[in-house]
C-alpha positions as CSV (number, residue, x, y, z in Angstrom):
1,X,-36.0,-14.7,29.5
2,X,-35.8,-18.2,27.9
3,X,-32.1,-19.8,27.5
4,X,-32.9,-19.3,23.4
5,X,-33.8,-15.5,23.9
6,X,-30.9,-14.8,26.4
7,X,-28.5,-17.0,23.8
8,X,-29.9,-14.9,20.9
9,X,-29.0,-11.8,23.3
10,X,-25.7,-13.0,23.9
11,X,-25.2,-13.5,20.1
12,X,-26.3,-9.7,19.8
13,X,-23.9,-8.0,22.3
14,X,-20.8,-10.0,20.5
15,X,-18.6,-7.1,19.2
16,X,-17.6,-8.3,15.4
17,X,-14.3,-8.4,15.0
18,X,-12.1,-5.2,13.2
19,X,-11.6,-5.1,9.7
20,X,-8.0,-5.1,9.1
21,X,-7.4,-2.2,6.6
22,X,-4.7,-2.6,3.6
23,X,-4.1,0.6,2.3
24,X,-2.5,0.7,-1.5
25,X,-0.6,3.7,-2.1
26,X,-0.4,5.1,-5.3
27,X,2.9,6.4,-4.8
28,X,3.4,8.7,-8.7
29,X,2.0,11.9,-8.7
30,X,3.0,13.0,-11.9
31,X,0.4,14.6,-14.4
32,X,-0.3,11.5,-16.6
33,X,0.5,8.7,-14.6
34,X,-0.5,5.1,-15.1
35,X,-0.5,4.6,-11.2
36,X,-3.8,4.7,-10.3
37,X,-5.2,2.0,-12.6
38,X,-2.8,-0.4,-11.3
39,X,-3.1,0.3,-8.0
40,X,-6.7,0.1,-8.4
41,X,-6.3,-3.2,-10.2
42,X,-4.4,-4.5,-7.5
43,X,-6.6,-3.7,-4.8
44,X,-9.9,-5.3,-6.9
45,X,-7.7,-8.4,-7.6
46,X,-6.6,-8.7,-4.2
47,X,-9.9,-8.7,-2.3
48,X,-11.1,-11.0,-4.3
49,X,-12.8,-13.8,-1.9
50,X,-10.5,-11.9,1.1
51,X,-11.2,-10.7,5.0
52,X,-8.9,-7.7,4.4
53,X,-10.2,-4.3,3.2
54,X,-7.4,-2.8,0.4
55,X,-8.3,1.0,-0.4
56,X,-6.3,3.0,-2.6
57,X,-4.7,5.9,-1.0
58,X,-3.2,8.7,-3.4
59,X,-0.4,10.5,-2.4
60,X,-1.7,13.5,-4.9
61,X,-4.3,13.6,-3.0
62,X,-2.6,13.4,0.6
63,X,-0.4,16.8,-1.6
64,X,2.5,16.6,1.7
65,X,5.1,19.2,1.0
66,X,8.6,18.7,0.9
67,X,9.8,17.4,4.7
68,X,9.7,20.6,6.7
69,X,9.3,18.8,10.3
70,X,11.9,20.5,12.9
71,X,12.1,17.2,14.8
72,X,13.3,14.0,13.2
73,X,10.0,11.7,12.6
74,X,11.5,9.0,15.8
75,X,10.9,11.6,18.2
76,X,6.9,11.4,17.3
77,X,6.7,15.3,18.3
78,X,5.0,16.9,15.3
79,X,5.0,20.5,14.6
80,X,2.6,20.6,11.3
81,X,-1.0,19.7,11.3
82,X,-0.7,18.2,8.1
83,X,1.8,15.7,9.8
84,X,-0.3,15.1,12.4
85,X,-2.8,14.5,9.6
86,X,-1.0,12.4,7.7
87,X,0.0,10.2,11.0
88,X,-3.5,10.1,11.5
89,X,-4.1,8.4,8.1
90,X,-1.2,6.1,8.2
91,X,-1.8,4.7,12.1
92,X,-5.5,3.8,10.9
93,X,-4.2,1.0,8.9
94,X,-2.6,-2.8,9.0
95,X,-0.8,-3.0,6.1
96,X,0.4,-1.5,2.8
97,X,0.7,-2.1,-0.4
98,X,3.0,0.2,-2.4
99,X,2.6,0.8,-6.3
100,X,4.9,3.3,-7.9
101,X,7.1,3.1,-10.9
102,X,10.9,3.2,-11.7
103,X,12.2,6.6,-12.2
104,X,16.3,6.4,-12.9
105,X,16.9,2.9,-11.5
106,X,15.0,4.1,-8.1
107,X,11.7,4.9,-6.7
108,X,9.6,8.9,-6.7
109,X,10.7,11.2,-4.6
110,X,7.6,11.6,-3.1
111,X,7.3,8.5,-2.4
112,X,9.9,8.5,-0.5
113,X,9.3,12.3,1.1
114,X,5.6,10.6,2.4
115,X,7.7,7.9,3.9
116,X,10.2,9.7,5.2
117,X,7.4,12.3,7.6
118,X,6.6,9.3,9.9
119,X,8.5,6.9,11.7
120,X,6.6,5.0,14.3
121,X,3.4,4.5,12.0
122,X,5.0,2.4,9.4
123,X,7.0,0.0,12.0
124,X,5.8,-3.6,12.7
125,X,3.0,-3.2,10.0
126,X,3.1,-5.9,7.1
127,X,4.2,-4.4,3.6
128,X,4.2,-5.5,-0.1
129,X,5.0,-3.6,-3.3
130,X,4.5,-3.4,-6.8
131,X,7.1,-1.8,-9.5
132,X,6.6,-1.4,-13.0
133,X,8.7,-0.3,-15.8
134,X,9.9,-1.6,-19.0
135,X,11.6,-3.8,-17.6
136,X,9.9,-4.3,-14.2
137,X,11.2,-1.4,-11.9
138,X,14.1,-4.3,-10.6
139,X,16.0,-1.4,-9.3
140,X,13.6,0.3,-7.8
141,X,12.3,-2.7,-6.2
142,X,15.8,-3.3,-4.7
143,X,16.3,-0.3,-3.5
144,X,12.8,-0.2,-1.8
145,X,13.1,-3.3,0.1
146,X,16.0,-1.9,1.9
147,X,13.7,1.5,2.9
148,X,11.2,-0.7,4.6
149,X,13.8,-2.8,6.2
150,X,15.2,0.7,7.7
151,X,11.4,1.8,9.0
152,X,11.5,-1.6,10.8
153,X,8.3,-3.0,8.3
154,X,7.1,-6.7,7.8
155,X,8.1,-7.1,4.1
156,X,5.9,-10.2,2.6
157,X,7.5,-12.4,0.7
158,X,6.4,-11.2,-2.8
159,X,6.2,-8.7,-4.5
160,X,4.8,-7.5,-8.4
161,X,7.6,-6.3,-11.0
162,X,5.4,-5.2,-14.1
163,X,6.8,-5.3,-17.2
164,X,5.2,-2.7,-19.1
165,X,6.6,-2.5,-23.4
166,X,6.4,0.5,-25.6
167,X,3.6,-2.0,-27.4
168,X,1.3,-1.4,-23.9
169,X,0.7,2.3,-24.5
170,X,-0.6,4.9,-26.5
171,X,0.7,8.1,-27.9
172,X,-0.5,9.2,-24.8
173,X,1.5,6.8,-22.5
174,X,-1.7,5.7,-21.3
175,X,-2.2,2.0,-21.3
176,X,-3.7,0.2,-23.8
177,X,-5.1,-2.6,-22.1
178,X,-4.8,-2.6,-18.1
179,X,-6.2,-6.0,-17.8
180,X,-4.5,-7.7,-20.4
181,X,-0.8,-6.0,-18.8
182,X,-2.2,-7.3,-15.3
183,X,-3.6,-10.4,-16.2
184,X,0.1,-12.6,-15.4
185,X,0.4,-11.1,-12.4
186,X,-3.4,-12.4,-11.2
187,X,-1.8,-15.0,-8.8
188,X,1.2,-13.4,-7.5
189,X,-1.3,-10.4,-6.2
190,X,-3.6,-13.2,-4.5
191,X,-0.5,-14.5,-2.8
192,X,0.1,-11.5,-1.3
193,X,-3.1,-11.2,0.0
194,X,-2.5,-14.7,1.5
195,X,0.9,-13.1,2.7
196,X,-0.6,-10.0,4.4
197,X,-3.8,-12.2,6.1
198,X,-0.5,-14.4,7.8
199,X,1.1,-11.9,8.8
200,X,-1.9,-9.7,10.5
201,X,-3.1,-12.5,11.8
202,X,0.6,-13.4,13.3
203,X,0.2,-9.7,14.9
204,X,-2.8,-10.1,16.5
């Protein structure tokens, strides 16, 4: 074998490196809910010329029941397949991204029920979040940034507060314009991916 062909070889057997996964949760599951389309917007804006790989991940769709774990989640010992699912879900990625909106000055319940089945899984891994409400989802926000401070999670240094006016939805509640509602918040979303690629990388 020539030093070109055994070179070319060498380049083959190279493992690429991991994708690091960013997972964006759409964390409403209310019939009607705006959720989605944000988070998806998020997740489009924020790969945008990236290295990280954001999928949405709908909590609907995950459909956890109320906590009914025996054990408290910092123990790791499971007794429900769909917690083990769920761990399952959660260890296989590097970051998060949280969308939900404000509901009474705080966060969905089951939001904070998905949160609330795992322990371990969340801790050390880098975390952003976006609120939205008519006036942002401030208190929601604050009262979030203390939950991930309590699961031990790498909170980046921004975060989205949508404002989102009676003149942005239909009769419906259904947004009138996603892009036009998203369009301020373009370079704030990139600076958290900027924020999460830091902080991965700083984990490595």
């Amino acid at each position: 074998m020539t030093p070109s062909e055994q070179a070319r070889t060498d380049a083959d057997s190279t493992p690429l490196p991991r994708v690091r996964r960013v997972a964006v949760v759409i964390g409403s599951t209310r019939p009607g809910r705006i959720c989605p389309g944000i988070a998806a917007w998020v997740s489009a804006v924020a790969r945008v010329g990236g290295t990280l790989r954001y999928e949405t991940l709908d909590l609907a769709e995950v459909n956890l029941p109320f906590l009914d774990e025996p054990l408290m989640a910092a123990l790791g010992n499971y007794e429900h397949e769909h917690t083990k699912a769920w761990s399952r879900i959660v260890s296989a990625y590097d970051g998060f991204i949280f969308v939900f909106p404000q509901y009474n000055w705080g966060y969905p319940a089951p939001l904070k029920n998905a949160l609330d089945f795992l322990y371990a899984e969340w801790a050390e891994k880098p975390a952003s979040f976006v609120t939205y409400g008519t006036h942002g989802g401030s208190r929601a926000a604050d009262q979030f940034s203390g939950l991930l401070r309590g699961l031990h999670m790498i909170e980046l240094a921004d975060h989205l507060e949508v404002v989102i006016t009676d003149e942005d939805v239909d009769a419906s509640w259904q947004l009138r314009d996603l892009d036009a509602v998203m369009f301020p918040y373009t370079e704030q979303t990139r600076a958290i991916d900027a924020q999460m690629v830091a902080a991965l990388e700083g984990s490595a």
